[in-house]
N, CA, C and O atoms as a GROMACS GRO file, in nm:
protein
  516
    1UNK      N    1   0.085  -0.116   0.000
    1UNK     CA    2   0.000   0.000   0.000
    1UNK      C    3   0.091   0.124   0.000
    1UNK      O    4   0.194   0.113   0.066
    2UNK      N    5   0.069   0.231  -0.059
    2UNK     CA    6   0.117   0.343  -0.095
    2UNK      C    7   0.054   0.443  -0.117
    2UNK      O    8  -0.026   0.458  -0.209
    3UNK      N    9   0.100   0.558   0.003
    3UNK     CA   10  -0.034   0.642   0.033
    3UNK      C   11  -0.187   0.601   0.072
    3UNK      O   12  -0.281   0.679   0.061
    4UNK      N   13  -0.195   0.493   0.109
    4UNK     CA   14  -0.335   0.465   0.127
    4UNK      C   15  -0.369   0.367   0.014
    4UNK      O   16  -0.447   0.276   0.042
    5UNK      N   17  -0.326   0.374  -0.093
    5UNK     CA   18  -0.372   0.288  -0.205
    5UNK      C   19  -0.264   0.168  -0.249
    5UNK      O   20  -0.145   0.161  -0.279
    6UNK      N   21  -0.378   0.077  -0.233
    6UNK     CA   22  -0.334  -0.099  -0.280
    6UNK      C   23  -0.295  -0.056  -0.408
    6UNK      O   24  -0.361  -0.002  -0.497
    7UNK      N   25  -0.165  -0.092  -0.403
    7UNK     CA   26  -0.098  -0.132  -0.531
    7UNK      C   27  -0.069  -0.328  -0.598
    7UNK      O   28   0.006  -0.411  -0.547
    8UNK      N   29  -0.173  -0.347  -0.741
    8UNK     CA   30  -0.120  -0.467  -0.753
    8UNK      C   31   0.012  -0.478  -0.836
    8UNK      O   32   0.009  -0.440  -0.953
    9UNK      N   33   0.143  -0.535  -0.776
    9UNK     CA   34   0.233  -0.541  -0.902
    9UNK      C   35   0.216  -0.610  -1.041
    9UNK      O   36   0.178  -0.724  -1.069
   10UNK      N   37   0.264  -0.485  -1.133
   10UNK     CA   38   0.288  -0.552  -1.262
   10UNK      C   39   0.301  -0.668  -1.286
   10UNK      O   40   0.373  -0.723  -1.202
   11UNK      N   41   0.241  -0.772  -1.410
   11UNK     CA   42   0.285  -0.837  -1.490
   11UNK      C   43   0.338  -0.965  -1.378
   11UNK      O   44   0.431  -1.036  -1.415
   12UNK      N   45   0.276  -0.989  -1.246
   12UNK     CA   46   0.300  -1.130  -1.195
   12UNK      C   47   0.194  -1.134  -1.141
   12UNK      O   48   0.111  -1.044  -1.122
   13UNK      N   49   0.192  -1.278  -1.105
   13UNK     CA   50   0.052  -1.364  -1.026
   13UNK      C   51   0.150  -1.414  -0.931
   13UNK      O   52   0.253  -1.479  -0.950
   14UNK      N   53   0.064  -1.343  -0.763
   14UNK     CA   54   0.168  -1.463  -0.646
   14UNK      C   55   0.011  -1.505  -0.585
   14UNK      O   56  -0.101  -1.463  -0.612
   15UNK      N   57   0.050  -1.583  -0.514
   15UNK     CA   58  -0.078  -1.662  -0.436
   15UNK      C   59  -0.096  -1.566  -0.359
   15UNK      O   60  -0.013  -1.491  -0.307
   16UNK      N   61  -0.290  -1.569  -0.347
   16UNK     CA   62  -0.347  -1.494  -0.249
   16UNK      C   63  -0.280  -1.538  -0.091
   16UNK      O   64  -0.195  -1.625  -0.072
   17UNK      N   65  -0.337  -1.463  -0.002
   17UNK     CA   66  -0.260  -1.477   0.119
   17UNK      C   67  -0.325  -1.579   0.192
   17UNK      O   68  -0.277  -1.605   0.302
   18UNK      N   69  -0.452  -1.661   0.144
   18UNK     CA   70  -0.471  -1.752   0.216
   18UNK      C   71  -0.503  -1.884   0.143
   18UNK      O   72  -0.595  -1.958   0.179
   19UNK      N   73  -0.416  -1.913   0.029
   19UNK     CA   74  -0.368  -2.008  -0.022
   19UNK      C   75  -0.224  -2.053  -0.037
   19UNK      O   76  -0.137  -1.965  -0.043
   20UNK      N   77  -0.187  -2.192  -0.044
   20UNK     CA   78  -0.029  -2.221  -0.035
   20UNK      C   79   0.063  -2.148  -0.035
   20UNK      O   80   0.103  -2.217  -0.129
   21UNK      N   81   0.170  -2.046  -0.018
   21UNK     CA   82   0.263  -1.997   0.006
   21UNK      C   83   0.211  -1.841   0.016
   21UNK      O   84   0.301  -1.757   0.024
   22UNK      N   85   0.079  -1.794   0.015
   22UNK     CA   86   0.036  -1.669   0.060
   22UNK      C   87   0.102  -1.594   0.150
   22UNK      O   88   0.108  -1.472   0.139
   23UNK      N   89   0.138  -1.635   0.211
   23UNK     CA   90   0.208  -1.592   0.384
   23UNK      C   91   0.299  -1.522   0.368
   23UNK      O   92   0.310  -1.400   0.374
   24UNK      N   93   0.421  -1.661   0.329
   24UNK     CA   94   0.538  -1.644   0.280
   24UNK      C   95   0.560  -1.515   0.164
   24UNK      O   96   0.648  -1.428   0.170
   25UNK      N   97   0.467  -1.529   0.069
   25UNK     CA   98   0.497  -1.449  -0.010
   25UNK      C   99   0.459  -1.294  -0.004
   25UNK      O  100   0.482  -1.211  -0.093
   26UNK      N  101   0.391  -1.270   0.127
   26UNK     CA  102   0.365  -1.177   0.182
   26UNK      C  103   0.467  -1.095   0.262
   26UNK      O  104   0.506  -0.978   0.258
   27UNK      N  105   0.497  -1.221   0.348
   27UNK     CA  106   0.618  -1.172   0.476
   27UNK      C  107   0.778  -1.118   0.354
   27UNK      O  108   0.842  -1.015   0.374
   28UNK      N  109   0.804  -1.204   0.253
   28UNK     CA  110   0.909  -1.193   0.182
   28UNK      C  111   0.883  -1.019   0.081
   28UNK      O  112   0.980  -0.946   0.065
   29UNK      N  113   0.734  -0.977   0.022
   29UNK     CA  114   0.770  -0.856   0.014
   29UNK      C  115   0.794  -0.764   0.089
   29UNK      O  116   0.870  -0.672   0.060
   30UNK      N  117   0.708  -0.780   0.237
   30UNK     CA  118   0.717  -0.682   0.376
   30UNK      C  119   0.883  -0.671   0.368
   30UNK      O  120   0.939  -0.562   0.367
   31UNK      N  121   0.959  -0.801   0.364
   31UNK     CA  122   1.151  -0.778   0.438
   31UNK      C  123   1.170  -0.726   0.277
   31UNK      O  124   1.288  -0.691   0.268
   32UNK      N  125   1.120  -0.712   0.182
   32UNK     CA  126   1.222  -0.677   0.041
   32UNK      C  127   1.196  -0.502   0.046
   32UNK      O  128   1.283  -0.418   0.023
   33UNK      N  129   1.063  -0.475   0.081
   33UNK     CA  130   1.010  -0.322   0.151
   33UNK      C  131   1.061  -0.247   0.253
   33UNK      O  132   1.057  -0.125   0.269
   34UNK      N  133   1.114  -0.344   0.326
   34UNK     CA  134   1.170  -0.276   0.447
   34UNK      C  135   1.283  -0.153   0.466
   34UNK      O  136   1.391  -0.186   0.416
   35UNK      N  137   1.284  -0.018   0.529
   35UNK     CA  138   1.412   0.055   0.463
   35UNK      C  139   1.410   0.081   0.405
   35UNK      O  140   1.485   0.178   0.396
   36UNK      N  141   1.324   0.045   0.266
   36UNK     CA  142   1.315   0.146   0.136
   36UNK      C  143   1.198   0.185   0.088
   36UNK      O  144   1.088   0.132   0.085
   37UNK      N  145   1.272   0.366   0.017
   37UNK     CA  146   1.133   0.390  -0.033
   37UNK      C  147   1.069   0.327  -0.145
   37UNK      O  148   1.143   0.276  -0.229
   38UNK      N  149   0.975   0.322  -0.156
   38UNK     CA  150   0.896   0.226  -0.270
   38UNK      C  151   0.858   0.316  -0.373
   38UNK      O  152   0.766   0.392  -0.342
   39UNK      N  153   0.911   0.328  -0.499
   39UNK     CA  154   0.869   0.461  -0.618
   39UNK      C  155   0.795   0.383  -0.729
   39UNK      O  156   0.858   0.303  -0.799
   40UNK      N  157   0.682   0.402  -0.745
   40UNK     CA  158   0.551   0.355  -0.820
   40UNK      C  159   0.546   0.384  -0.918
   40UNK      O  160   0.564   0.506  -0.918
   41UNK      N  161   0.526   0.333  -1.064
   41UNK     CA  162   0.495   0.346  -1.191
   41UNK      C  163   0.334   0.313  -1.184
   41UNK      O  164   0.300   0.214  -1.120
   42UNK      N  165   0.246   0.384  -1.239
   42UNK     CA  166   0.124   0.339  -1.218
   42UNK      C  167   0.114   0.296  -1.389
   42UNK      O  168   0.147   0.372  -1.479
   43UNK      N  169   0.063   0.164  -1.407
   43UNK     CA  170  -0.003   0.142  -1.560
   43UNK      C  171  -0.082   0.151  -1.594
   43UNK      O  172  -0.102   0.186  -1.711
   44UNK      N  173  -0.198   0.118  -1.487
   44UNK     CA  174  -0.302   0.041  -1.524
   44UNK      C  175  -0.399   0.074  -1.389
   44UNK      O  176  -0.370   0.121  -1.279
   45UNK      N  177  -0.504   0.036  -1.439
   45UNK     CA  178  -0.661  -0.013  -1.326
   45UNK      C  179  -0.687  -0.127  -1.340
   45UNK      O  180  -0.667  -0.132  -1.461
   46UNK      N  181  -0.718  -0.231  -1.311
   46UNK     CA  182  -0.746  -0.331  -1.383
   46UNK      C  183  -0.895  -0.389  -1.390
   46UNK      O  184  -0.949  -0.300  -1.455
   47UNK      N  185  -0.990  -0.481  -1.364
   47UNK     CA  186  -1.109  -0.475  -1.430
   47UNK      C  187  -1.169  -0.450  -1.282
   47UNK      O  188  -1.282  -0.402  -1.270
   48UNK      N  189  -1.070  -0.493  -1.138
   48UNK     CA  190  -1.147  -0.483  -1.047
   48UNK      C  191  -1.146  -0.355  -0.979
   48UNK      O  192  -1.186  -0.332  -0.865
   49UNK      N  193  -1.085  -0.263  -1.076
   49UNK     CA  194  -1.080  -0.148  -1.010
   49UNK      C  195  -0.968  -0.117  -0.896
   49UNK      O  196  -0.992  -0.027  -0.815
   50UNK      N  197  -0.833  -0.198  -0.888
   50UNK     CA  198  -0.694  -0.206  -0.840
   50UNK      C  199  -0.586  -0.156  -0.911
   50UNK      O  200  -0.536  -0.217  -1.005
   51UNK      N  201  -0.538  -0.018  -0.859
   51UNK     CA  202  -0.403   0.024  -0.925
   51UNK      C  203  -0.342  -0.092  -0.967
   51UNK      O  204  -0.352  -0.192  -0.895
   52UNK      N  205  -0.282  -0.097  -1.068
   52UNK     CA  206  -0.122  -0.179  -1.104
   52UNK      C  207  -0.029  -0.096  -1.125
   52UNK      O  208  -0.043   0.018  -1.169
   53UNK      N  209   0.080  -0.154  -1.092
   53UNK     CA  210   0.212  -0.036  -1.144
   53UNK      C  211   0.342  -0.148  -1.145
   53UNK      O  212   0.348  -0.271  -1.141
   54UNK      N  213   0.436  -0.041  -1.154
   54UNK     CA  214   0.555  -0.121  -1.170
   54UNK      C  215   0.616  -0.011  -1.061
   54UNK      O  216   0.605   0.111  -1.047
   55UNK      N  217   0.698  -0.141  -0.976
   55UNK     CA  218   0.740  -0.055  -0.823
   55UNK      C  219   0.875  -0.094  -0.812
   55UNK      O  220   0.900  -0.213  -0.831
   56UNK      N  221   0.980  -0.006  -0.781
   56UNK     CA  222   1.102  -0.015  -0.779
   56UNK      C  223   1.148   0.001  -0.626
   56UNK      O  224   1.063   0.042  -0.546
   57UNK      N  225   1.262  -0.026  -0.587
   57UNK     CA  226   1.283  -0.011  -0.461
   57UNK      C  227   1.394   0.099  -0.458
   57UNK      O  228   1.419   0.158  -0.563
   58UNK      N  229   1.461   0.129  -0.344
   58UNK     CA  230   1.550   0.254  -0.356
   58UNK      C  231   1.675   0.262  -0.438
   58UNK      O  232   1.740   0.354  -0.489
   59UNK      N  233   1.686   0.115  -0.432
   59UNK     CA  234   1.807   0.069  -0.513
   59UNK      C  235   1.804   0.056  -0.653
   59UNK      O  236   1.903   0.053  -0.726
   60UNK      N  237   1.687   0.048  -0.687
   60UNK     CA  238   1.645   0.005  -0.867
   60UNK      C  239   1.591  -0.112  -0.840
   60UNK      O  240   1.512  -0.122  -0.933
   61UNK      N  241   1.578  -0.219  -0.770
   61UNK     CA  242   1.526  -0.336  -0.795
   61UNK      C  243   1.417  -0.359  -0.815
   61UNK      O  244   1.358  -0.334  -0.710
   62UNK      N  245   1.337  -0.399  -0.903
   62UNK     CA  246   1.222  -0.463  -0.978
   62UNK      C  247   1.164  -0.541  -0.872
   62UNK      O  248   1.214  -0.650  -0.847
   63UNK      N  249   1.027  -0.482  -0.782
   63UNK     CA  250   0.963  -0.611  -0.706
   63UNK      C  251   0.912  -0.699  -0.759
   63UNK      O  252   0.914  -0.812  -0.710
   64UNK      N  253   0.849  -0.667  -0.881
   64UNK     CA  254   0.765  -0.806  -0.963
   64UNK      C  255   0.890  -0.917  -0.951
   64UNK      O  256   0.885  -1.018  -0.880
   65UNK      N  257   1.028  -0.869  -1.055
   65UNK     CA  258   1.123  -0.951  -1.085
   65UNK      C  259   1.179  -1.004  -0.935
   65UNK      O  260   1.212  -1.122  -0.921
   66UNK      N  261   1.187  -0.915  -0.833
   66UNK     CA  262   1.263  -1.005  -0.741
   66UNK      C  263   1.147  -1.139  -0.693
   66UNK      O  264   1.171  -1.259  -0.706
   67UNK      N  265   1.025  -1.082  -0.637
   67UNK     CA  266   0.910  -1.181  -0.592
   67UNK      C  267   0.944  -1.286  -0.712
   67UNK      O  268   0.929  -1.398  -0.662
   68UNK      N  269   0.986  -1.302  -0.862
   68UNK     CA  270   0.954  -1.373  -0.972
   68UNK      C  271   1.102  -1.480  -0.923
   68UNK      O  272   1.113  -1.600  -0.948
   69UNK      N  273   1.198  -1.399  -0.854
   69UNK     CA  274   1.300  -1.452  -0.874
   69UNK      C  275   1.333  -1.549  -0.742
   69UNK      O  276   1.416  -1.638  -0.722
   70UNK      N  277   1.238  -1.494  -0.671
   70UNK     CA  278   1.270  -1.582  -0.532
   70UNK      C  279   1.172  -1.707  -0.512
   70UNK      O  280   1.184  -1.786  -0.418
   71UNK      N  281   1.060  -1.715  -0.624
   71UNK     CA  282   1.008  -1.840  -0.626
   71UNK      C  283   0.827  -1.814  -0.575
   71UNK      O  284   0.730  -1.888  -0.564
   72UNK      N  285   0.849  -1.689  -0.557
   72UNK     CA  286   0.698  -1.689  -0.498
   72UNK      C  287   0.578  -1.583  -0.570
   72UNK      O  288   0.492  -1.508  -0.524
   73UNK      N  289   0.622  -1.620  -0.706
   73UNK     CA  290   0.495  -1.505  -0.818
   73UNK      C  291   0.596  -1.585  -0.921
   73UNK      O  292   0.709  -1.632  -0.913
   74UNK      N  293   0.488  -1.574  -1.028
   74UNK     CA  294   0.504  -1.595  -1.181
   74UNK      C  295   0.445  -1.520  -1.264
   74UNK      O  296   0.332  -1.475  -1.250
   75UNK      N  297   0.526  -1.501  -1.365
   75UNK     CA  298   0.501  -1.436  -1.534
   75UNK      C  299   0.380  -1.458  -1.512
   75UNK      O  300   0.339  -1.568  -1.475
   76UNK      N  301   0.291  -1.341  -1.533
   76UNK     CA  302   0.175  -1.312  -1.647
   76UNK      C  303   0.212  -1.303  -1.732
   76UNK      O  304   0.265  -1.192  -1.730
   77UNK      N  305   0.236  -1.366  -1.870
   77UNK     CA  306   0.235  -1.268  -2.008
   77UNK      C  307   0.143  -1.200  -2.036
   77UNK      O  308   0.164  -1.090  -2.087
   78UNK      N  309  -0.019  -1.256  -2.007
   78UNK     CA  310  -0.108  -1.156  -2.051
   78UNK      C  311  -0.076  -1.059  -2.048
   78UNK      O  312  -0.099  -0.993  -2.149
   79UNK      N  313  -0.001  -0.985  -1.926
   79UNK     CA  314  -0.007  -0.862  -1.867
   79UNK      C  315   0.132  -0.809  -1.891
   79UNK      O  316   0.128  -0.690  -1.924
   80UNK      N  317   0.288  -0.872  -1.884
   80UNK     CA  318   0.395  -0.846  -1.857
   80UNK      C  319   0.459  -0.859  -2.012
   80UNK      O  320   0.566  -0.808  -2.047
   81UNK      N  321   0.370  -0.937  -2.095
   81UNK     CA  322   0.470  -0.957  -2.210
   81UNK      C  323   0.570  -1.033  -2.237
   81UNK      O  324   0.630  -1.034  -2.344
   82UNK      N  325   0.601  -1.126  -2.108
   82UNK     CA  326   0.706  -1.274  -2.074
   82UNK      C  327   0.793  -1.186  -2.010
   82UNK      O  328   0.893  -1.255  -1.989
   83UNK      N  329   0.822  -1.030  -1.951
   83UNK     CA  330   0.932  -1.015  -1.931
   83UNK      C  331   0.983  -1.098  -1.805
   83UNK      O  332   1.094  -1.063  -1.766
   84UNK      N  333   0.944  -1.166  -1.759
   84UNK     CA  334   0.971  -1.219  -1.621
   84UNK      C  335   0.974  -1.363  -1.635
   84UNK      O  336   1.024  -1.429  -1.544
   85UNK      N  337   0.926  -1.422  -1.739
   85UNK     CA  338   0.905  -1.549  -1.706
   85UNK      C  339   1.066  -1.627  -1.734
   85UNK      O  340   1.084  -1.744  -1.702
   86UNK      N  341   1.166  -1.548  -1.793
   86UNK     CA  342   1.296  -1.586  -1.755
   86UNK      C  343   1.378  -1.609  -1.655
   86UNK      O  344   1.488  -1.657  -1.633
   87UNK      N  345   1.290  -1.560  -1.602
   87UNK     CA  346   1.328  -1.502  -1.406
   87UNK      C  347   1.263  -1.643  -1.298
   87UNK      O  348   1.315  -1.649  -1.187
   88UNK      N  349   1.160  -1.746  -1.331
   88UNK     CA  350   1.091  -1.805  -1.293
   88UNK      C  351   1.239  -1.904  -1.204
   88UNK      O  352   1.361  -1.913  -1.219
   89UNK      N  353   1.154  -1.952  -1.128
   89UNK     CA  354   1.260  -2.046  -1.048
   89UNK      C  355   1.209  -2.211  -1.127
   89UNK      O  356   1.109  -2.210  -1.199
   90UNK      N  357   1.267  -2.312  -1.110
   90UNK     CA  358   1.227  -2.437  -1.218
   90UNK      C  359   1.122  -2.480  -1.148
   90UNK      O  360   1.071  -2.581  -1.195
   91UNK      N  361   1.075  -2.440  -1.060
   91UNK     CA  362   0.936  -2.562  -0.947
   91UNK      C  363   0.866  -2.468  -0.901
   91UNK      O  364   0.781  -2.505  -0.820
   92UNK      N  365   0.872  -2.322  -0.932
   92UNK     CA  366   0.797  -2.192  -0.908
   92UNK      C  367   0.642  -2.249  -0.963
   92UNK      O  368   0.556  -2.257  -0.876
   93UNK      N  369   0.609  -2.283  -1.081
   93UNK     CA  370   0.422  -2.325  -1.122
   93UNK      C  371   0.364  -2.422  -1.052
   93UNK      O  372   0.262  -2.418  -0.984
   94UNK      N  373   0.469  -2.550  -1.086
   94UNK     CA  374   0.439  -2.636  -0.983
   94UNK      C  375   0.366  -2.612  -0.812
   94UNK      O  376   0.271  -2.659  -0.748
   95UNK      N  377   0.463  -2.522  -0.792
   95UNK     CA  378   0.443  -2.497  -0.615
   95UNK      C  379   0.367  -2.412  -0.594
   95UNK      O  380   0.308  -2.414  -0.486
   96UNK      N  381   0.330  -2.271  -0.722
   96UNK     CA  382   0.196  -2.245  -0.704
   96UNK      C  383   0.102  -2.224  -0.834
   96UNK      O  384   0.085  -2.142  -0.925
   97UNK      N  385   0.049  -2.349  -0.787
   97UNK     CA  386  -0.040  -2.407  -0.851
   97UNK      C  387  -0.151  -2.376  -0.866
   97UNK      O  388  -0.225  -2.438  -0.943
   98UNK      N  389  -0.189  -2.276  -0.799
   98UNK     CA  390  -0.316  -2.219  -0.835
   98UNK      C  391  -0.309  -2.099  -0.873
   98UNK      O  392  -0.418  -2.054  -0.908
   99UNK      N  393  -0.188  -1.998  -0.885
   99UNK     CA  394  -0.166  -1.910  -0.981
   99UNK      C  395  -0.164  -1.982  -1.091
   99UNK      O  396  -0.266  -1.945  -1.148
  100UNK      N  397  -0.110  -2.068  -1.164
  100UNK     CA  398  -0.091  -2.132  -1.270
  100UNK      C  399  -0.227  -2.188  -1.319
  100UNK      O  400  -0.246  -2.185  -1.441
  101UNK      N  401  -0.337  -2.244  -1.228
  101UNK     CA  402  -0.416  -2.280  -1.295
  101UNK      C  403  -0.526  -2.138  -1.312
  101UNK      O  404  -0.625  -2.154  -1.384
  102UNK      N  405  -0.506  -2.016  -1.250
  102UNK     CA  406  -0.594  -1.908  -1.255
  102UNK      C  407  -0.572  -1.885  -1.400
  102UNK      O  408  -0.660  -1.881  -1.486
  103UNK      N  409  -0.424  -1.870  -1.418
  103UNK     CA  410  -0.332  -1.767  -1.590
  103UNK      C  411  -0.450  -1.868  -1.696
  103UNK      O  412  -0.532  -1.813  -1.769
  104UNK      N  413  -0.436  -2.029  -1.686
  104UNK     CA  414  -0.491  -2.124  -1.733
  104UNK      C  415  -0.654  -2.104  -1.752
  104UNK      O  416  -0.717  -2.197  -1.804
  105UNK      N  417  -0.720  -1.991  -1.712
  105UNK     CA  418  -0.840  -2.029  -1.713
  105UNK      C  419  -0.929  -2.170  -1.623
  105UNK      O  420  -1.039  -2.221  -1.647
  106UNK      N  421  -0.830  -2.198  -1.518
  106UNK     CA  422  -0.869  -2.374  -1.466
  106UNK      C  423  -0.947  -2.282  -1.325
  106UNK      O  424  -0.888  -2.262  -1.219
  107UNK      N  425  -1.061  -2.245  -1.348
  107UNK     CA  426  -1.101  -2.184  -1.186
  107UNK      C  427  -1.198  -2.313  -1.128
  107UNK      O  428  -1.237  -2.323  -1.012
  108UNK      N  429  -1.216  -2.374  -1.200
  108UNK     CA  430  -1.249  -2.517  -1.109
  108UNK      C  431  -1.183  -2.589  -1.008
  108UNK      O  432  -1.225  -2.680  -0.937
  109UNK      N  433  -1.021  -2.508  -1.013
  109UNK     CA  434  -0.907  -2.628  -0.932
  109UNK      C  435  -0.935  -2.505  -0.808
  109UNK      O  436  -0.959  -2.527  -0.689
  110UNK      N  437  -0.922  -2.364  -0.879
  110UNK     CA  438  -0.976  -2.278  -0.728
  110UNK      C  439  -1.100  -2.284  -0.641
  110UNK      O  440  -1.089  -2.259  -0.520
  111UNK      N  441  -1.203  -2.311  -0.688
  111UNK     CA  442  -1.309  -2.353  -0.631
  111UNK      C  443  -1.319  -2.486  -0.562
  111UNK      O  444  -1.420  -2.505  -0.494
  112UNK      N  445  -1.231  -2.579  -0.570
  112UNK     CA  446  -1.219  -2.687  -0.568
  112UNK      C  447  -1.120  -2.678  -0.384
  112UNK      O  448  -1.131  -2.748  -0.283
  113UNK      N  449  -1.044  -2.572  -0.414
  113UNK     CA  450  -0.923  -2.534  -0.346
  113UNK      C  451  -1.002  -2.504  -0.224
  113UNK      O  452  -0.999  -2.560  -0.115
  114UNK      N  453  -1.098  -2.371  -0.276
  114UNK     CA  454  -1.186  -2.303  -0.154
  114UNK      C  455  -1.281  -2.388  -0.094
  114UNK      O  456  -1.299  -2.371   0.026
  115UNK      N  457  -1.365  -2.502  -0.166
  115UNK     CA  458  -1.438  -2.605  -0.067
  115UNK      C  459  -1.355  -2.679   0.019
  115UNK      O  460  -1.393  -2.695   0.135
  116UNK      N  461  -1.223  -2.739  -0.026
  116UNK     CA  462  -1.159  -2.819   0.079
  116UNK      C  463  -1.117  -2.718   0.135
  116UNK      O  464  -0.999  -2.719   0.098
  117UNK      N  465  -1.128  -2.634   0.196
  117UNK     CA  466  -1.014  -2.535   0.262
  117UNK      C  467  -1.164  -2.493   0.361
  117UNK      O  468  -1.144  -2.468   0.480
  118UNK      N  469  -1.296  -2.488   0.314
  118UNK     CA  470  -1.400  -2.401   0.382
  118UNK      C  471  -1.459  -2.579   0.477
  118UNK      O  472  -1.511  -2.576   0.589
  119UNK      N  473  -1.432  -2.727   0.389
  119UNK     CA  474  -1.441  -2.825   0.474
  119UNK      C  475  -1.343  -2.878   0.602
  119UNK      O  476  -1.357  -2.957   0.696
  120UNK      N  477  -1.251  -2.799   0.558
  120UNK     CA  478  -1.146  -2.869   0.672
  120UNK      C  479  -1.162  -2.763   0.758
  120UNK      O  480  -1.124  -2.803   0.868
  121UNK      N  481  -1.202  -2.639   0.767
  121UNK     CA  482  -1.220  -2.558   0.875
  121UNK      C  483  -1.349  -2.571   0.944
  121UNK      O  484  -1.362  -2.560   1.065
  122UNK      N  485  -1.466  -2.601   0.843
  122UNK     CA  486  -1.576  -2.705   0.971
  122UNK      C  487  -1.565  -2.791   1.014
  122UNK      O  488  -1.620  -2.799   1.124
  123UNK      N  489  -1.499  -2.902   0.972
  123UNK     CA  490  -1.430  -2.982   1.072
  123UNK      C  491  -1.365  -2.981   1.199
  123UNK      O  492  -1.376  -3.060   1.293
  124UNK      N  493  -1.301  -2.885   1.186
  124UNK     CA  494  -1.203  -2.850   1.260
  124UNK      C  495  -1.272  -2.719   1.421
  124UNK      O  496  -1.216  -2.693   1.528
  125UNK      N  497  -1.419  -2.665   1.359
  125UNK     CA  498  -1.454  -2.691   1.445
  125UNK      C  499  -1.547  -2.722   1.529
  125UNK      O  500  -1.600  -2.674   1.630
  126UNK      N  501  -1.555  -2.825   1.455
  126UNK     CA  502  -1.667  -2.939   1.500
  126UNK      C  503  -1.635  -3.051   1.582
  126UNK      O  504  -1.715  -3.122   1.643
  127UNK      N  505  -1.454  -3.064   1.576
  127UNK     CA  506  -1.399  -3.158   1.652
  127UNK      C  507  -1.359  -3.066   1.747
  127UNK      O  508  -1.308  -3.127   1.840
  128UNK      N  509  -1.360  -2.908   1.772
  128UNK     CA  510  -1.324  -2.841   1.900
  128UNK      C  511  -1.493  -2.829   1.951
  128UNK      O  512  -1.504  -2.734   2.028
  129UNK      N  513  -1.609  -2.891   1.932
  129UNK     CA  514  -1.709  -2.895   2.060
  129UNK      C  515  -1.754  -2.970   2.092
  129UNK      O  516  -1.827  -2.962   2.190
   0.00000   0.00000   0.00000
């Protein structure tokens, strides 16, 4: 966030924060943010009505490309044009797998994702009463 406004980065898909490596890939931009100022390229709105931009850190570093490079976001081309998908780590789609099946058009594997995820939490607490 910057000034008040959610910024989505350019041209990558990382997992939401409450699917497989969400967390992680949360806590890892908070420490790449840390200490520096964050200088915003704005591109775009996108259909949901979310800034996009391209965000640099104090040093020059590319957050899309570093998040791309540390394993926890992947290339959009829709959006990026492949510039990143050189940057991908080799088990980066694999591991998130539901960015990969979103780019894919596969929103059945997300829905699929959100029932086991909304069953194992009634379970869970149904075995705490």
């Amino acid at each position: 966030m910057i000034n008040k406004t959610q910024i989505r980065l350019f041209g990558i898909d990382a997992p939401e924060i409450d699917h497989p490596y969400g967390q992680k890939a949360k806590w890892a931009l908070v420490s790449l943010c840390k200490g520096h100022t964050v200088r915003t390229e704005v591109t775009d709105v996108d259909t949901y009505g979310r800034t996009v931009g391209k965000c640099y850190l104090s040093d020059g570093r590319d957050l899309s490309a570093e998040m791309v490079k540390m394993g926890l976001a992947i290339d959009w081309p829709k959006f990026s044009g492949g510039v990143y998908r050189s940057m991908e780590t080799g088990d980066a789609r694999k591991k998130l797998w539901l960015a990969d099946a979103r780019q894919k058009g596969r929103m059945h594997v997300w829905e699929q994702f959100d029932y086991d995820q909304y069953r194992a939490k009634c379970r869970t607490r149904r075995n705490k009463s």
